[in-house]
C-alpha positions, 0 to 999 in steps of 0.5 A: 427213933431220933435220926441225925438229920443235920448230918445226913443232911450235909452227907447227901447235899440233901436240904433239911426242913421241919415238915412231916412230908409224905412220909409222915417223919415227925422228926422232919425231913431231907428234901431235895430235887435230883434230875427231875426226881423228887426225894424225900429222906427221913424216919418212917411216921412213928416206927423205927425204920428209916425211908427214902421216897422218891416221885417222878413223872412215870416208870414203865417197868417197875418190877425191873426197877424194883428188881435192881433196887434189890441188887444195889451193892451199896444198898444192900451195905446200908440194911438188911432187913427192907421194904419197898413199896413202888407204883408207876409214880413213886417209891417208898424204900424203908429200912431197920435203923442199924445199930451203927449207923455211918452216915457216909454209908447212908449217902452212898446208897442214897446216891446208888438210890437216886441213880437207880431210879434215873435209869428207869424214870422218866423225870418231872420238867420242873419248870412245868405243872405236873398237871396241865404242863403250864409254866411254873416258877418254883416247886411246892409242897403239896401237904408236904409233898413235893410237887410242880404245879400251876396256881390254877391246878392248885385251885382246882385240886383244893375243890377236888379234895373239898367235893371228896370232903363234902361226899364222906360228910354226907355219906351214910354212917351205917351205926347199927352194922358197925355195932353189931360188927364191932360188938362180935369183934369185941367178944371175940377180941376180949375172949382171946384176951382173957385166956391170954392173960389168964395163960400169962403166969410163969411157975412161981406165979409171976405175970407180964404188965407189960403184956396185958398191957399191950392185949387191951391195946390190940383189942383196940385197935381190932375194935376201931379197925372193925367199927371203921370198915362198918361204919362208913362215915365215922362221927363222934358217936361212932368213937364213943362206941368204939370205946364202948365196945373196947370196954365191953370186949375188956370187961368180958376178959376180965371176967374170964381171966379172972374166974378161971384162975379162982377156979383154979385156985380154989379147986372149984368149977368154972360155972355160971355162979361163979362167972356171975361172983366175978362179974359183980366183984371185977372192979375189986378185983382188978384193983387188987391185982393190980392199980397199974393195969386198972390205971392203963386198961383204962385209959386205952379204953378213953383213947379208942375213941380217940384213935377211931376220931384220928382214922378218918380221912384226911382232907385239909390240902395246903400249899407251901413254896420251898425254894429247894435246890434244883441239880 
């Protein structure tokens, strides 16, 4: 989703920067400091949804914040279809990306945004640390977070987040439950699959590419979301089992999709002998089919690994000065 992010920046005297931020826009984002609240505005990681994140030092009625959010007249103009996630220290509100977007609409609810958030907040003293309430100068992003914190808060946070890297790498790696947890989830998975794309034929016999296609995906990141909660601390060999599983949960939906529809054409039964005929042809098979999903099954089945490798937590902290305006 490209958003015009230079323009949204001059309709809402926000500051345009070619970071991530806490909201993951890999487009960039708009960053600015209003009354003592954080805002950041930009696209929503890699969905197709618009958000506006706010952080400021407390709320001590969220339900009644989030309730007035709702009732924004200027707000409810810009979307229709929303979500917010609130906590005592942030917000999150996203929304659809309207076919027209007005950029001038977008502003106005930004601006009833920002007001709502000031009537039930309490701001940041931008010129002491969030943390210890020593003297500051300047704010930062904290992982592209926007943030005010000391020097000596930013020592103690990077050991902070290097003892949480240091527990996860020396935790259990619990391989054996994440196999057996995984593999189940995996036979299932491919089950489901299997008799999905043997179901997807209309009446003259045509099929879906991009069904299949997006079916070994799901079971992907079933398997990885499986093997992950098993797992504990996941390394390398619990990515490769992650592709091993996701194959193995494939082949299985290959041998079911494909022997039902021979049965079926061939007005035979679906038996032993025949699961075993498909299972020693399936590469053929699939082939024949078609290369295209041949070519895609396999290389979702390379990228679970990756997925899996992605998942894990993330520890690197860094700290960068944005000389953001203050109003």
């Amino acid at each position: 989703m490209e958003l015009p992010l230079v323009e949204m920046a001059a309709a809402t005297g926000l500051d345009f920067y070619d970071e991530p931020g806490p909201i993951n826009s890999a487009q960039g984002l708009l960053l600015g400091i209003s009354n003592g609240i954080f805002l950041c505005v930009g696209g929503l990681g890699n969905t197709n949804r618009i958000a506006v994140y706010a952080r400021f030092k407390g709320c001590a009625n969220t339900s009644a914040m989030l309730g007035a959010l709702k009732q924004d007249r200027a707000m409810k103009k810009m979307y229709s279809v929303w979500k917010a996630d609130v906590t005592p220290q942030t917000v999150l509100w996203s929304f659809c990306k309207p076919l027209r977007f007005d950029q001038e609409e977008f502003a106005a609810a930004t601006e009833a945004f920002k007001a709502t958030i000031t009537n039930f907040t309490a701001p940041f003293d931008l010129t002491k640390c969030e943390r210890c309430a020593a003297a500051v100068q300047d704010p930062l992003l904290a992982n592209g977070c926007p943030m005010s914190i000391c020097a000596a808060c930013q020592t103690r946070a990077k050991k902070e987040n290097e003892a949480q890297r240091n527990t996860y790498e020396s935790g259990s790696s619990r391989q054996t439950r994440a196999f057996a947890l995984g593999l189940t989830a995996a036979l299932i998975g491919g089950s489901v699959v299997g008799l999905a794309a043997y179901m997807d034929n209309d009446k003259w016999g045509n099929y879906h590419p991009t069904f299949r296609i997006a079916l070994t995906a799901l079971l992907a990141f079933l398997v990885v979301l499986v093997v992950k909660r098993g797992v504990g601390r996941m390394n390398r060999a619990t990515c490769v089992m992650a592709s091993m599983l996701t194959a193995i949960g494939r082949i299985l939906g290959d041998i079911l999709s494909y022997g039902l529809v021979i049965a079926k054409n061939e007005h035979i039964a679906f038996n032993t002998e025949l699961v075993k005929w498909t299972a020693f042809h399936l590469l053929r098979l699939k082939w024949d089919f078609s290369p295209l999903l041949f070519a895609f099954d396999g290389l979702i089945v390379l990228a679970a690994a990756e997925l899996c490798w992605i998942s894990r937590p993330k520890f690197a902290l860094t700290f960068k000065k944005f000389p953001m305006p203050r109003s």
